[in-house]
N, C-alpha and C positions, 0 to 999 in steps of 0.2 A: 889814784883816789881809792881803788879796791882796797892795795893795802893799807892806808890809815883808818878804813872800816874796819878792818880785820885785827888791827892794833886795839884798837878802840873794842871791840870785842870780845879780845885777850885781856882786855880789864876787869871783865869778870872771875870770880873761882868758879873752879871746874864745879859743877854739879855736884860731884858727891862729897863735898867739902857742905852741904847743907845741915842744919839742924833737922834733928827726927822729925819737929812740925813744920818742915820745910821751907825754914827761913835760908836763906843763905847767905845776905850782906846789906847793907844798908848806903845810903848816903847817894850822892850822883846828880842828877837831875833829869828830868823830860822831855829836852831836844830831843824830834825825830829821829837823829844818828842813834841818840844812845837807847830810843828805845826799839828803833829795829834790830841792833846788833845784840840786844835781851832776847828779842823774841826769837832771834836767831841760834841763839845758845840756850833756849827752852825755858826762858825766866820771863817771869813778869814781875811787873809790881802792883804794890793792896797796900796801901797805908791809909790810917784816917786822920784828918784834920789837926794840926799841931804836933804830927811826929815826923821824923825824916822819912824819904821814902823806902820801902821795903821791901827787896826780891825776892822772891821766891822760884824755889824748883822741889813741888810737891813727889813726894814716892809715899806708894804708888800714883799713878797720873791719870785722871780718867781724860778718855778717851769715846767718840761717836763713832764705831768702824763704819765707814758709810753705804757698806751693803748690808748691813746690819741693821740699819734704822729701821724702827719700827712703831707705826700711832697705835696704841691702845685702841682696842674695837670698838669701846664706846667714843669716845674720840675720833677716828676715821669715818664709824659712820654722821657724827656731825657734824663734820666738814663738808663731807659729798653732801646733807642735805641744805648746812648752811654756809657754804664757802666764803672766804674772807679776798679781798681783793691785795695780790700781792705787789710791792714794787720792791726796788733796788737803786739805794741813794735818792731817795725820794726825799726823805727827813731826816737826814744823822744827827742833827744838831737835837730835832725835837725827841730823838731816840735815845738820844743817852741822856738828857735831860729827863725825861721818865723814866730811864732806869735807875737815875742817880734820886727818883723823889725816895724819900726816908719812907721802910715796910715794917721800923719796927717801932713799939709805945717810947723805945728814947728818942725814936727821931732822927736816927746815926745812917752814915751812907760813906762809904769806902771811894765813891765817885765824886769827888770834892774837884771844887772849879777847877783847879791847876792839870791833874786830871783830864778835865772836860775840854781844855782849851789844846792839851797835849796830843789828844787824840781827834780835835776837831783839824788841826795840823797835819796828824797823819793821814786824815781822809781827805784833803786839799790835794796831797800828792798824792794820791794813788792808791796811799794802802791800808787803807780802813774804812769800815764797808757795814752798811745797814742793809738789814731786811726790813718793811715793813707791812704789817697788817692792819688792813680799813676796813668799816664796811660805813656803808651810807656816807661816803668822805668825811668820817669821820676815824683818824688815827688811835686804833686800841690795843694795838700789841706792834712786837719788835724786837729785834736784837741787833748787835753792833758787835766786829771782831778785825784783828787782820789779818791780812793774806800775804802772805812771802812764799813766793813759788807755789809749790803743791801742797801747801799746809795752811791753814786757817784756824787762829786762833780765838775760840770765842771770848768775850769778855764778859757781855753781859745781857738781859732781853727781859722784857716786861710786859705784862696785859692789864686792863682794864674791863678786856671780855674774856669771858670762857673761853678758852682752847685757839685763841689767837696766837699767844705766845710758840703752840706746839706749830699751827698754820704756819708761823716765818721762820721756824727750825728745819720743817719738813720742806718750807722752799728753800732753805738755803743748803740743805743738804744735795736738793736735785741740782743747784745752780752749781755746786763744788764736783759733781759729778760728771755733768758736764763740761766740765772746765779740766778735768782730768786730774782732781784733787784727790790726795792717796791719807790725806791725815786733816781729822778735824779734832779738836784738841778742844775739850772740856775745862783744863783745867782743874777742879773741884769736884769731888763725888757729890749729888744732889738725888733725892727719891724720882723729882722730876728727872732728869738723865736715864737717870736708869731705868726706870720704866721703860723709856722708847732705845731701848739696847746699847745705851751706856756700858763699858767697861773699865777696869781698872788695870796700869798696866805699872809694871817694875819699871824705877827712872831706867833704868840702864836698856831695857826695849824701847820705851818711848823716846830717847834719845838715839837710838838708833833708826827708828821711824823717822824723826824728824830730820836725821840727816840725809838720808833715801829723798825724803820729801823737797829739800832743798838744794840737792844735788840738781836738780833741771831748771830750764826756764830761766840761767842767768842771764847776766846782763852783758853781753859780750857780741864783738863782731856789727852785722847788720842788725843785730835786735835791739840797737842802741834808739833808734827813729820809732820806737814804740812807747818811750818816755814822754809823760805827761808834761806841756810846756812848765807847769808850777817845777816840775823836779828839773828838769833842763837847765832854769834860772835859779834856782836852790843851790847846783852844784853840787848836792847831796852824793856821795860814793855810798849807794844803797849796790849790792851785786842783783839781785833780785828787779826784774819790771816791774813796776803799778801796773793795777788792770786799767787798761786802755781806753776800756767801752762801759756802759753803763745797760742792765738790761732789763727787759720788759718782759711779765710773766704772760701767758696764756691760760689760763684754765681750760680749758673745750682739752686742752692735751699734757698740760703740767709740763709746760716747757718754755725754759727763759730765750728770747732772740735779743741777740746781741743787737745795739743800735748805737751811735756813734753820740 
Protein backbone atom coordinates (compact mmCIF):
# COMPACT_ATOMS: atom_id res chain seq x y z
CA UNK A 1 0.00 0.00 0.00
CA UNK A 2 3.06 2.46 0.86
CA UNK A 3 4.10 2.00 -2.58
CA UNK A 4 1.01 2.86 -4.69
CA UNK A 5 1.20 6.09 -2.28
CA UNK A 6 4.40 6.78 -3.31
CA UNK A 7 3.37 6.08 -7.07
CA UNK A 8 0.70 8.31 -6.74
CA UNK A 9 3.01 10.96 -5.53
CA UNK A 10 5.37 10.46 -8.30
CA UNK A 11 2.59 11.87 -10.28
CA UNK A 12 3.42 14.97 -9.44
CA UNK A 13 6.47 17.38 -11.32
CA UNK A 14 9.35 17.72 -9.45
CA UNK A 15 9.04 21.33 -7.80
CA UNK A 16 11.29 23.11 -9.70
CA UNK A 17 9.56 22.34 -12.92
CA UNK A 18 7.01 25.35 -11.37
CA UNK A 19 6.22 28.72 -13.00
CA UNK A 20 7.97 31.90 -11.43
CA UNK A 21 4.28 32.59 -9.77
CA UNK A 22 4.54 29.23 -8.49
CA UNK A 23 2.00 27.40 -10.47
CA UNK A 24 3.18 24.15 -11.08
CA UNK A 25 0.34 21.86 -12.79
CA UNK A 26 -3.21 21.64 -12.95
CA UNK A 27 -5.88 18.96 -13.13
CA UNK A 28 -6.41 15.72 -10.47
CA UNK A 29 -8.80 15.83 -7.92
CA UNK A 30 -9.30 16.08 -3.90
CA UNK A 31 -9.30 12.49 -2.55
CA UNK A 32 -7.36 12.31 0.68
CA UNK A 33 -4.61 10.06 -1.13
CA UNK A 34 -3.98 12.72 -3.62
CA UNK A 35 -4.11 15.42 -1.40
CA UNK A 36 -1.59 13.96 1.31
CA UNK A 37 0.79 12.71 -1.25
CA UNK A 38 0.85 17.01 -2.43
CA UNK A 39 1.40 18.02 0.76
CA UNK A 40 4.00 15.52 0.97
CA UNK A 41 5.81 16.74 -1.98
CA UNK A 42 5.43 20.55 -0.78
CA UNK A 43 2.23 21.42 -3.05
CA UNK A 44 -0.99 22.42 -2.37
CA UNK A 45 -3.83 23.63 -4.13
CA UNK A 46 -5.83 27.44 -4.53
CA UNK A 47 -8.21 27.44 -7.33
CA UNK A 48 -11.54 29.55 -7.36
CA UNK A 49 -14.83 28.43 -8.31
CA UNK A 50 -15.11 27.30 -12.19
CA UNK A 51 -11.36 26.56 -12.83
CA UNK A 52 -9.52 23.17 -12.61
CA UNK A 53 -7.72 22.77 -9.52
CA UNK A 54 -4.33 24.26 -9.19
CA UNK A 55 -0.78 23.33 -7.45
CA UNK A 56 1.33 25.13 -6.43
CA UNK A 57 4.92 25.10 -4.93
CA UNK A 58 5.66 28.96 -4.16
CA UNK A 59 9.78 30.19 -4.12
CA UNK A 60 10.52 31.58 -2.05
CA UNK A 61 8.20 29.67 0.75
CA UNK A 62 7.32 31.32 3.83
CA UNK A 63 7.83 29.66 6.64
CA UNK A 64 6.97 30.09 11.11
CA UNK A 65 10.43 28.96 12.46
CA UNK A 66 8.83 27.84 15.69
CA UNK A 67 11.28 29.21 18.13
CA UNK A 68 11.17 32.13 16.44
CA UNK A 69 7.47 33.04 16.83
CA UNK A 70 6.87 36.04 18.26
CA UNK A 71 3.26 38.42 19.44
CA UNK A 72 3.88 41.84 18.79
CA UNK A 73 4.04 43.78 22.39
CA UNK A 74 0.90 45.30 21.92
CA UNK A 75 -0.75 42.16 21.08
CA UNK A 76 1.01 39.92 24.06
CA UNK A 77 0.14 42.30 26.39
CA UNK A 78 -3.76 41.94 25.36
CA UNK A 79 -3.88 38.57 25.51
CA UNK A 80 -2.38 38.30 29.17
CA UNK A 81 -4.97 41.05 30.01
CA UNK A 82 -7.73 39.47 27.85
CA UNK A 83 -7.13 36.00 27.03
CA UNK A 84 -9.24 33.96 24.49
CA UNK A 85 -10.21 30.32 25.53
CA UNK A 86 -8.42 27.93 23.39
CA UNK A 87 -9.44 24.36 22.00
CA UNK A 88 -8.42 21.66 19.47
CA UNK A 89 -10.96 20.21 16.94
CA UNK A 90 -13.55 21.59 18.74
CA UNK A 91 -15.22 23.22 15.42
CA UNK A 92 -13.40 22.42 12.07
CA UNK A 93 -16.28 22.24 10.14
CA UNK A 94 -17.50 25.98 11.65
CA UNK A 95 -13.60 27.03 11.11
CA UNK A 96 -13.08 26.74 7.70
CA UNK A 97 -16.47 27.77 6.90
CA UNK A 98 -15.45 31.22 8.44
CA UNK A 99 -12.33 31.21 6.85
CA UNK A 100 -13.96 30.46 3.44
CA UNK A 101 -16.75 33.66 4.35
CA UNK A 102 -15.84 36.19 1.28
CA UNK A 103 -13.04 39.50 2.96
CA UNK A 104 -13.16 41.11 -0.28
CA UNK A 105 -16.12 44.01 -1.86
CA UNK A 106 -16.42 40.92 -4.90
CA UNK A 107 -17.32 38.54 -2.46
CA UNK A 108 -14.45 35.78 -3.94
CA UNK A 109 -13.16 32.92 -1.50
CA UNK A 110 -10.42 30.36 -2.93
CA UNK A 111 -12.18 27.91 -0.03
CA UNK A 112 -15.18 26.84 -2.41
CA UNK A 113 -17.39 23.66 -1.01
CA UNK A 114 -15.44 20.88 -2.83
CA UNK A 115 -12.49 22.28 -0.99
CA UNK A 116 -14.53 22.41 2.21
CA UNK A 117 -15.73 18.98 1.99
CA UNK A 118 -11.93 17.72 0.96
CA UNK A 119 -10.46 18.74 3.86
CA UNK A 120 -13.55 18.12 6.30
CA UNK A 121 -12.26 14.29 4.98
CA UNK A 122 -9.07 14.84 5.91
CA UNK A 123 -9.91 15.87 9.49
CA UNK A 124 -12.19 12.59 9.84
CA UNK A 125 -8.92 10.67 9.43
CA UNK A 126 -6.57 12.24 11.36
CA UNK A 127 -5.05 14.76 9.57
CA UNK A 128 -6.34 18.06 9.50
CA UNK A 129 -6.62 20.09 12.47
CA UNK A 130 -8.22 23.33 13.91
CA UNK A 131 -7.33 25.70 16.39
CA UNK A 132 -9.96 27.57 18.00
CA UNK A 133 -10.49 30.83 19.71
CA UNK A 134 -13.72 31.81 21.99
CA UNK A 135 -14.55 33.94 24.56
CA UNK A 136 -17.97 34.05 26.26
CA UNK A 137 -18.71 30.66 24.15
CA UNK A 138 -18.80 32.43 21.62
CA UNK A 139 -16.38 31.27 18.38
CA UNK A 140 -14.28 34.34 16.97
CA UNK A 141 -11.20 33.33 15.50
CA UNK A 142 -9.32 30.06 14.24
CA UNK A 143 -7.18 28.45 11.81
CA UNK A 144 -7.28 24.95 10.13
CA UNK A 145 -3.94 23.05 8.48
CA UNK A 146 -2.43 19.43 8.21
CA UNK A 147 -0.04 17.62 9.86
CA UNK A 148 2.11 14.87 8.20
CA UNK A 149 4.71 13.76 10.69
CA UNK A 150 6.78 16.78 11.99
CA UNK A 151 5.42 19.24 9.57
CA UNK A 152 2.11 21.20 9.52
CA UNK A 153 0.84 22.93 7.04
CA UNK A 154 -1.22 25.94 7.59
CA UNK A 155 -4.02 26.57 5.22
CA UNK A 156 -5.99 29.14 6.48
CA UNK A 157 -7.39 31.16 10.03
CA UNK A 158 -9.94 33.98 10.62
CA UNK A 159 -11.18 36.63 13.45
CA UNK A 160 -14.05 38.37 14.14
CA UNK A 161 -12.14 39.88 17.32
CA UNK A 162 -9.11 41.53 17.68
CA UNK A 163 -5.93 39.50 18.01
CA UNK A 164 -8.00 36.17 18.31
CA UNK A 165 -6.63 35.02 15.15
CA UNK A 166 -2.89 35.67 16.59
CA UNK A 167 -4.35 33.74 20.15
CA UNK A 168 -4.84 30.29 17.86
CA UNK A 169 -1.40 30.81 15.81
CA UNK A 170 0.49 31.24 19.19
CA UNK A 171 -1.62 28.00 20.51
CA UNK A 172 -0.94 26.02 17.79
CA UNK A 173 2.59 26.98 17.47
CA UNK A 174 2.97 25.74 21.47
CA UNK A 175 0.82 22.64 20.53
CA UNK A 176 3.53 21.71 17.25
CA UNK A 177 6.11 22.24 19.91
CA UNK A 178 5.15 20.14 21.83
CA UNK A 179 4.57 17.51 19.63
CA UNK A 180 8.16 17.84 18.45
CA UNK A 181 7.20 19.71 15.29
CA UNK A 182 10.40 20.87 13.38
CA UNK A 183 8.48 22.81 10.22
CA UNK A 184 5.32 25.02 10.17
CA UNK A 185 4.74 26.10 6.82
CA UNK A 186 3.02 29.42 5.86
CA UNK A 187 2.72 28.85 2.63
CA UNK A 188 2.30 32.64 1.47
CA UNK A 189 4.15 35.69 2.61
CA UNK A 190 1.43 38.00 4.63
CA UNK A 191 2.43 41.49 6.84
CA UNK A 192 0.41 39.43 9.46
CA UNK A 193 3.28 36.38 9.32
CA UNK A 194 5.65 38.45 9.41
CA UNK A 195 5.27 40.52 11.89
CA UNK A 196 5.23 37.42 14.51
CA UNK A 197 8.66 36.21 12.77
CA UNK A 198 7.47 34.84 9.54
CA UNK A 199 10.37 34.00 7.09
CA UNK A 200 11.02 33.41 3.64
CA UNK A 201 12.91 30.46 2.50
CA UNK A 202 14.38 29.28 -1.18
CA UNK A 203 11.97 26.16 -2.59
CA UNK A 204 15.13 24.15 -2.54
CA UNK A 205 15.77 24.78 1.63
CA UNK A 206 12.24 24.47 2.27
CA UNK A 207 12.05 21.33 0.46
CA UNK A 208 14.71 19.97 2.23
CA UNK A 209 13.13 20.99 5.63
CA UNK A 210 10.30 19.18 4.71
CA UNK A 211 11.98 16.24 3.97
CA UNK A 212 13.95 16.09 7.55
CA UNK A 213 10.28 16.81 8.71
CA UNK A 214 8.79 13.76 7.25
CA UNK A 215 11.62 11.48 7.49
CA UNK A 216 10.12 10.38 11.28
CA UNK A 217 6.89 9.33 12.79
CA UNK A 218 6.09 6.71 9.85
CA UNK A 219 3.80 4.46 9.69
CA UNK A 220 5.67 1.31 10.09
CA UNK A 221 6.02 -1.83 12.47
CA UNK A 222 4.02 -1.50 15.94
CA UNK A 223 2.96 2.09 15.26
CA UNK A 224 0.51 0.70 12.87
CA UNK A 225 -2.30 0.39 16.19
CA UNK A 226 -2.02 4.19 16.38
CA UNK A 227 -4.22 4.59 13.26
CA UNK A 228 -7.40 6.17 13.66
CA UNK A 229 -10.51 3.50 13.14
CA UNK A 230 -11.85 5.99 10.14
CA UNK A 231 -8.19 5.37 8.29
CA UNK A 232 -8.15 1.57 9.32
CA UNK A 233 -11.50 1.19 7.37
CA UNK A 234 -10.41 3.64 4.58
CA UNK A 235 -7.53 1.42 3.71
CA UNK A 236 -5.87 4.55 2.96
CA UNK A 237 -1.75 3.89 2.31
CA UNK A 238 -0.98 7.30 4.02
CA UNK A 239 3.06 6.36 5.33
CA UNK A 240 2.55 9.12 7.85
CA UNK A 241 0.14 8.49 11.49
CA UNK A 242 -2.93 10.73 12.20
CA UNK A 243 -2.79 12.33 15.41
CA UNK A 244 -4.22 9.92 17.74
CA UNK A 245 -5.56 12.31 20.53
CA UNK A 246 -7.37 15.41 20.68
CA UNK A 247 -6.06 18.24 23.25
CA UNK A 248 -7.08 20.49 25.80
CA UNK A 249 -5.34 23.97 26.36
CA UNK A 250 -4.59 25.22 29.97
CA UNK A 251 -4.05 28.72 30.28
CA UNK A 252 -2.82 29.05 34.26
CA UNK A 253 0.48 27.52 32.07
CA UNK A 254 -0.08 27.56 28.12
CA UNK A 255 0.02 23.91 27.88
CA UNK A 256 -1.99 21.58 25.77
CA UNK A 257 -2.70 17.86 27.66
CA UNK A 258 -3.33 15.19 25.53
CA UNK A 259 -6.87 13.48 26.16
CA UNK A 260 -8.03 10.56 24.26
Amino acid sequence: MIGAFTALASQFPPPESAREDGLLCLGGDLRPERLVAAYSRGFFPWYSKGMPILWWSPDPRCVMPLEGFRLPARSARKLRLHPFELTHNAAFGRVIRACAAPRDKEGGTWIIDDMMRAYEDLHALGYAHSIEAWRDGELVGGLYGVALGRAFFGESMFHTQPEASRAALAGLVGLLRQRGATLLDCQQETPHIMRMGGVMLPRAVFQAELERALATQTQTGAAQHCATPEMVESGLPFPWLPWGVVYSYSPADGFWAARS
